[in-house]
NUKOLGU-390988 format. One record per residue (C-alpha): residue number from 1; residue in three letters; chain; x, y, z. Coordinates in steps of 0.001 Angstrom, whole numbers, plus 500000, padded with zeros to 6 digits. Layout:
BEGIN
ZAZA,NUM,Ala,A,X,Y,Z
...
//
This chain:
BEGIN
ZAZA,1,Unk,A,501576,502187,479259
ZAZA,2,Unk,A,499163,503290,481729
ZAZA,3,Unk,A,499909,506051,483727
ZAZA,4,Unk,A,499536,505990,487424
ZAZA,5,Unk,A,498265,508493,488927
ZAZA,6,Unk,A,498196,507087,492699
ZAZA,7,Unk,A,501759,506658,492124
ZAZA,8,Unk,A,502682,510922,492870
ZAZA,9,Unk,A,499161,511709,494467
ZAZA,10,Unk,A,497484,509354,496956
ZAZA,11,Unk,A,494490,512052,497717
ZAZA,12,Unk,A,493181,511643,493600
ZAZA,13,Unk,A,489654,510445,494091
ZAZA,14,Unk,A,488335,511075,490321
ZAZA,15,Unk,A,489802,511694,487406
ZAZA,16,Unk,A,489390,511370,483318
ZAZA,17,Unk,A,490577,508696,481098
ZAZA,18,Unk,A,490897,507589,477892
ZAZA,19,Unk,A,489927,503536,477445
ZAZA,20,Unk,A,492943,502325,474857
ZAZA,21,Unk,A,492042,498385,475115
ZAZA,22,Unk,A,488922,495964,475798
ZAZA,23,Unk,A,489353,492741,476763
ZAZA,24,Unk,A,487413,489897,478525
ZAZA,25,Unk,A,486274,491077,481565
ZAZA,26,Unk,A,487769,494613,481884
ZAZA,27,Unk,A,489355,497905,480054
ZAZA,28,Unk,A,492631,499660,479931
ZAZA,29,Unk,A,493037,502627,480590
ZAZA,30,Unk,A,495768,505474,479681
ZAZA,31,Unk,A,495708,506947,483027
ZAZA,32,Unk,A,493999,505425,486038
ZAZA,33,Unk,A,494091,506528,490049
ZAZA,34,Unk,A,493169,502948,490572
ZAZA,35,Unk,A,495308,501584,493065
ZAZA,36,Unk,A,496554,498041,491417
ZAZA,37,Unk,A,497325,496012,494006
ZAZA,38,Unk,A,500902,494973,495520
ZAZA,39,Unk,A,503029,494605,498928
ZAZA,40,Unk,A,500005,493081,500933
ZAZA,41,Unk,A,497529,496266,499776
ZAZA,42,Unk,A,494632,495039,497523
ZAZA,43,Unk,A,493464,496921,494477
ZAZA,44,Unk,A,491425,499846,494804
ZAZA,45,Unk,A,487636,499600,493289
ZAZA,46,Unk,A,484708,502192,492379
ZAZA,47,Unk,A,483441,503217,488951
ZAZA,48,Unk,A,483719,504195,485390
ZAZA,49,Unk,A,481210,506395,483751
ZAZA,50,Unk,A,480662,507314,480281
ZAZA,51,Unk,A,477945,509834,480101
ZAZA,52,Unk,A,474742,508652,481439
ZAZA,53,Unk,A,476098,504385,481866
ZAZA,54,Unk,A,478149,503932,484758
ZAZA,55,Unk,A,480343,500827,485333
ZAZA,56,Unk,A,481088,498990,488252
ZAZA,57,Unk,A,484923,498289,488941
ZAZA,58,Unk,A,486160,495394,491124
ZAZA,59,Unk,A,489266,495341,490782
ZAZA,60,Unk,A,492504,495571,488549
ZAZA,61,Unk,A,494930,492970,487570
ZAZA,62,Unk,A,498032,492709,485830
ZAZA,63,Unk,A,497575,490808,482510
ZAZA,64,Unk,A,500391,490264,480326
ZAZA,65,Unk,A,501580,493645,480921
ZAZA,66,Unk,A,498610,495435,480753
ZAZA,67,Unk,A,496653,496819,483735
ZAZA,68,Unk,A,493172,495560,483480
ZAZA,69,Unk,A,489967,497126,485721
ZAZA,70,Unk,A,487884,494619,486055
ZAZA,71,Unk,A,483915,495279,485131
ZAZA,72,Unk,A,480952,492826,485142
ZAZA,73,Unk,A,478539,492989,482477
ZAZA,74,Unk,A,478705,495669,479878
ZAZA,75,Unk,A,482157,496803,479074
ZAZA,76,Unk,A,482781,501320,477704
ZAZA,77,Unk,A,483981,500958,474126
ZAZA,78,Unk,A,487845,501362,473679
ZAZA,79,Unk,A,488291,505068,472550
ZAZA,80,Unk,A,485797,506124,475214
ZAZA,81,Unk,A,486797,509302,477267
ZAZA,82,Unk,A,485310,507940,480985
ZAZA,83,Unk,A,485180,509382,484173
ZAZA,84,Unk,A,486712,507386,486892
ZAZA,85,Unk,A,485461,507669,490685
ZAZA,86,Unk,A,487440,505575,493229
ZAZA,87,Unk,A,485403,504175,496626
ZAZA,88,Unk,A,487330,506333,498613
ZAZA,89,Unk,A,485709,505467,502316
ZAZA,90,Unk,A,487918,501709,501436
ZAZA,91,Unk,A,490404,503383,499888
ZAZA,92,Unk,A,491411,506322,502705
ZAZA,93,Unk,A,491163,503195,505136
ZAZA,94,Unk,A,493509,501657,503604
ZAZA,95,Unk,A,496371,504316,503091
ZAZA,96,Unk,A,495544,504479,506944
ZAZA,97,Unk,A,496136,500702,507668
ZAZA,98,Unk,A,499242,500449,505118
ZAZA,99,Unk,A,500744,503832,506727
ZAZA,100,Unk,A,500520,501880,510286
ZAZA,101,Unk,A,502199,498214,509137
ZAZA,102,Unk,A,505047,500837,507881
ZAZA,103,Unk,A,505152,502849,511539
ZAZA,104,Unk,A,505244,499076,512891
ZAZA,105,Unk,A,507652,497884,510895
ZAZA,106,Unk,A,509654,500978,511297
ZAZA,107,Unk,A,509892,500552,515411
ZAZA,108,Unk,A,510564,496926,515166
ZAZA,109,Unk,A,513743,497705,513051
ZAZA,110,Unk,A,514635,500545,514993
ZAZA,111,Unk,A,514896,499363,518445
ZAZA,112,Unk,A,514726,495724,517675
ZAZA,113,Unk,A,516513,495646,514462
ZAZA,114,Unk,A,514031,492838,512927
ZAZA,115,Unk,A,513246,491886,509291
ZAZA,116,Unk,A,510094,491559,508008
ZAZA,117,Unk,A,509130,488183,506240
ZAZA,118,Unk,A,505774,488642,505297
ZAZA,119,Unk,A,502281,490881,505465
ZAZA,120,Unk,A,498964,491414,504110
ZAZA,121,Unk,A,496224,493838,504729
ZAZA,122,Unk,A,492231,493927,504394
ZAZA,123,Unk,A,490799,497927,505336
ZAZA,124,Unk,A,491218,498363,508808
ZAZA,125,Unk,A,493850,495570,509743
ZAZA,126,Unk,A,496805,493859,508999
ZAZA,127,Unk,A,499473,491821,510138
ZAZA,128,Unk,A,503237,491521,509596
ZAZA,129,Unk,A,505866,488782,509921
ZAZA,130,Unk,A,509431,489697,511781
ZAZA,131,Unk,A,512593,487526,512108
ZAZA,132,Unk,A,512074,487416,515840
ZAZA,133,Unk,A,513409,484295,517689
ZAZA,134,Unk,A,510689,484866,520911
ZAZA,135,Unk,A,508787,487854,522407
ZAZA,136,Unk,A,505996,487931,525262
ZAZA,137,Unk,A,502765,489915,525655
ZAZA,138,Unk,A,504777,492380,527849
ZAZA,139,Unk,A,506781,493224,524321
ZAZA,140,Unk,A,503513,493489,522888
ZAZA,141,Unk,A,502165,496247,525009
ZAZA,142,Unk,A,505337,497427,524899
ZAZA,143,Unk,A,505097,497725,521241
ZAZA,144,Unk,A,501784,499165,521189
ZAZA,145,Unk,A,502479,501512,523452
ZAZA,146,Unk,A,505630,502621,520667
ZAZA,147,Unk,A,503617,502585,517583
ZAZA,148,Unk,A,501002,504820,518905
ZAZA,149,Unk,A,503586,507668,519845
ZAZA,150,Unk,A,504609,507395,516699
ZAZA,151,Unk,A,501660,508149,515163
ZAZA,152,Unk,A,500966,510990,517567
ZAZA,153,Unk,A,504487,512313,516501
ZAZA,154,Unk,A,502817,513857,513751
ZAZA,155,Unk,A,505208,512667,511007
ZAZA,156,Unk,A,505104,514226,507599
ZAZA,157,Unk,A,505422,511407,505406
ZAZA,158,Unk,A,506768,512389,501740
ZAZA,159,Unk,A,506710,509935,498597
ZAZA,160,Unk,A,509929,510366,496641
ZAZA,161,Unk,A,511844,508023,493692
ZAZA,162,Unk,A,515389,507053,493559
ZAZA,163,Unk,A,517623,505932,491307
ZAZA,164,Unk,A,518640,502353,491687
ZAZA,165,Unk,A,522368,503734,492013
ZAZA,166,Unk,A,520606,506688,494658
ZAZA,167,Unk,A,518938,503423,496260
ZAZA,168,Unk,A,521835,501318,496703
ZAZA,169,Unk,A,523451,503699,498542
ZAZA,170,Unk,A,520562,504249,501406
ZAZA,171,Unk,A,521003,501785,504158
ZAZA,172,Unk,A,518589,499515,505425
ZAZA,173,Unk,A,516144,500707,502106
ZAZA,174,Unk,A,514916,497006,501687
ZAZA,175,Unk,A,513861,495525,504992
ZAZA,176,Unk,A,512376,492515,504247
ZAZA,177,Unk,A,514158,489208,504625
ZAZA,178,Unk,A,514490,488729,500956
ZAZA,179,Unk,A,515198,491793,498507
ZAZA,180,Unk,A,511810,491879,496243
ZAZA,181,Unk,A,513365,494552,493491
ZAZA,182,Unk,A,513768,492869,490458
ZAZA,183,Unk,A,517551,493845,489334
ZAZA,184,Unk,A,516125,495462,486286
ZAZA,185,Unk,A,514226,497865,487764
ZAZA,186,Unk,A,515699,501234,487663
ZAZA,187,Unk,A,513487,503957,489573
ZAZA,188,Unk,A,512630,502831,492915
ZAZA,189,Unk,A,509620,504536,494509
ZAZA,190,Unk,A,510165,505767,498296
ZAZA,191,Unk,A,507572,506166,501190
ZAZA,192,Unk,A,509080,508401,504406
ZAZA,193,Unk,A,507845,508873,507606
ZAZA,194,Unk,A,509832,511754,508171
ZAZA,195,Unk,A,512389,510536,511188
ZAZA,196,Unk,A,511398,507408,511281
ZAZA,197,Unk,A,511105,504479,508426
ZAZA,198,Unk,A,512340,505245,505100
ZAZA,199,Unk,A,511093,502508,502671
ZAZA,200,Unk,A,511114,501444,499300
ZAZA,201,Unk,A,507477,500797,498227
ZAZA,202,Unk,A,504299,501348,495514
ZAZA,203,Unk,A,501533,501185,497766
ZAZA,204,Unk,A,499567,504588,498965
ZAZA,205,Unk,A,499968,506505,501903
ZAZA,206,Unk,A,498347,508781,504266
ZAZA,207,Unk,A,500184,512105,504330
ZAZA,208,Unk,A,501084,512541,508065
ZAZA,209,Unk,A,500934,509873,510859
ZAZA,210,Unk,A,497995,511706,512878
ZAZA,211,Unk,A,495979,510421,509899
ZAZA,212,Unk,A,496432,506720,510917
ZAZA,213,Unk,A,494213,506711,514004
ZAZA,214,Unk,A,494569,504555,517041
ZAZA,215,Unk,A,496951,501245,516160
ZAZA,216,Unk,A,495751,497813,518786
ZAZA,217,Unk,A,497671,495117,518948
ZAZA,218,Unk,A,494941,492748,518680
ZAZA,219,Unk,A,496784,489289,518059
ZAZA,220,Unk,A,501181,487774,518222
ZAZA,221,Unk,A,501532,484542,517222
ZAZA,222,Unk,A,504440,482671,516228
ZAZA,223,Unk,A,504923,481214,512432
ZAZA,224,Unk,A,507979,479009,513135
ZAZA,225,Unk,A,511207,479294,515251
ZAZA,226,Unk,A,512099,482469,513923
ZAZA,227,Unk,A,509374,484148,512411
ZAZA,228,Unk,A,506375,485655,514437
ZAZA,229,Unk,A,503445,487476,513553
ZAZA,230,Unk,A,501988,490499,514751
ZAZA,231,Unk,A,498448,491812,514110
ZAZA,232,Unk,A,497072,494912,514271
ZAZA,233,Unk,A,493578,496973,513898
ZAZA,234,Unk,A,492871,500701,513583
ZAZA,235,Unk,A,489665,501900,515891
ZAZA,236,Unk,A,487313,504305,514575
//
């Protein structure tokens, strides 16, 4: 079992492994701050070195339990102690744009009490689907106008894990339309934005909303009759 690192510290931008498994196309490692991928974020990439050869990672997938990073070429022998270095420009951009979708989603359910159906995220933008039967551009500002307080709130935003009794007693925990926790799952991970959206979710996070940056609307569209989407962009 790999240990995750990213999972209690989101700031980790190198650390040491041991590789404990080769396989086509990538390694496995014991402990990895590799973000792997899940609720709209992709997985993180960077590099593995081993002494004086360094090896490119692309990306990490889940394969048949094991967390693979994925290198071209060359693979470090299993038993190899490696050094790990994530790209962290991609990565810090993308705790950024994943801490925004949560300050939108957080507003929409607050004062508009919507689900979310659906999102995805690339560095820098993102979009998210709401159970919302209409809405106009003036919402839109409206919303933008929202979000960005938020952000200038200067929220503390904690990482904390529950229970799945301690998480079936918070309200509103799971705000998507259709509960994605597996019943078997038994310590649920949370992200707060202190006073504002408590979630449960794996992904990483800035650590306060002043982090996040400037939040555009830069797109609404509606996805059927009650589902529209909302994107959004940081600026620089």
């Amino acid at each position: 079992m790999t240990e995750l690192l990213f999972h209690s510290e989101s700031y980790v931008k190198e650390f040491q492994a041991i590789v404990t498994g080769v396989f086509d196309g990538g390694v496995v490692l014991d402990r990895t701050a590799f973000y792997t991928g899940g609720g709209g974020q992709p997985s993180d990439s960077g590099t593995l070195t081993d002494g004086d050869r360094e090896y490119r990672v692309t990306g990490v997938k889940r394969s048949d339990g094991k967390l693979v990073h994925q290198i071209a070429g060359d693979l470090p022998a299993a038993g190899a102690t490696v050094n790990g270095l994530i790209d962290w420009d991609r990565r810090y951009l993308l705790m950024r744009t994943h801490t925004a979708l949560h300050i939108l989603c957080g507003v929409v359910w607050r004062d508009y009490g919507a689900l979310v159906t659906g999102g995805d995220m690339k560095p820098g933008e993102g979009r998210m689907d709401f159970e919302f039967e209409n809405f106009s551009a003036e919402f839109v500002d409206e919303l933008e106008i929202k979000v960005n307080a938020e952000v200038a709130a200067d929220r503390d935003i904690h990482v904390n894990n529950l229970t799945r009794a301690e998480a079936d007693q918070v309200p509103d925990l799971i705000r998507t339309k259709i509960n994605l926790l597996p019943p078997n799952i038994q310590k649920i991970r949370t992200i707060d934005i202190h006073g504002l959206d408590l979630q449960a979710d794996g992904g990483t996070h800035v650590a306060n909303t002043r982090e996040v940056g400037v939040i555009k609307v830069v797109g609404h569209e509606s996805k059927g009759r009650i589902n529209k989407r909302i994107r959004i962009a940081l600026e620089d």
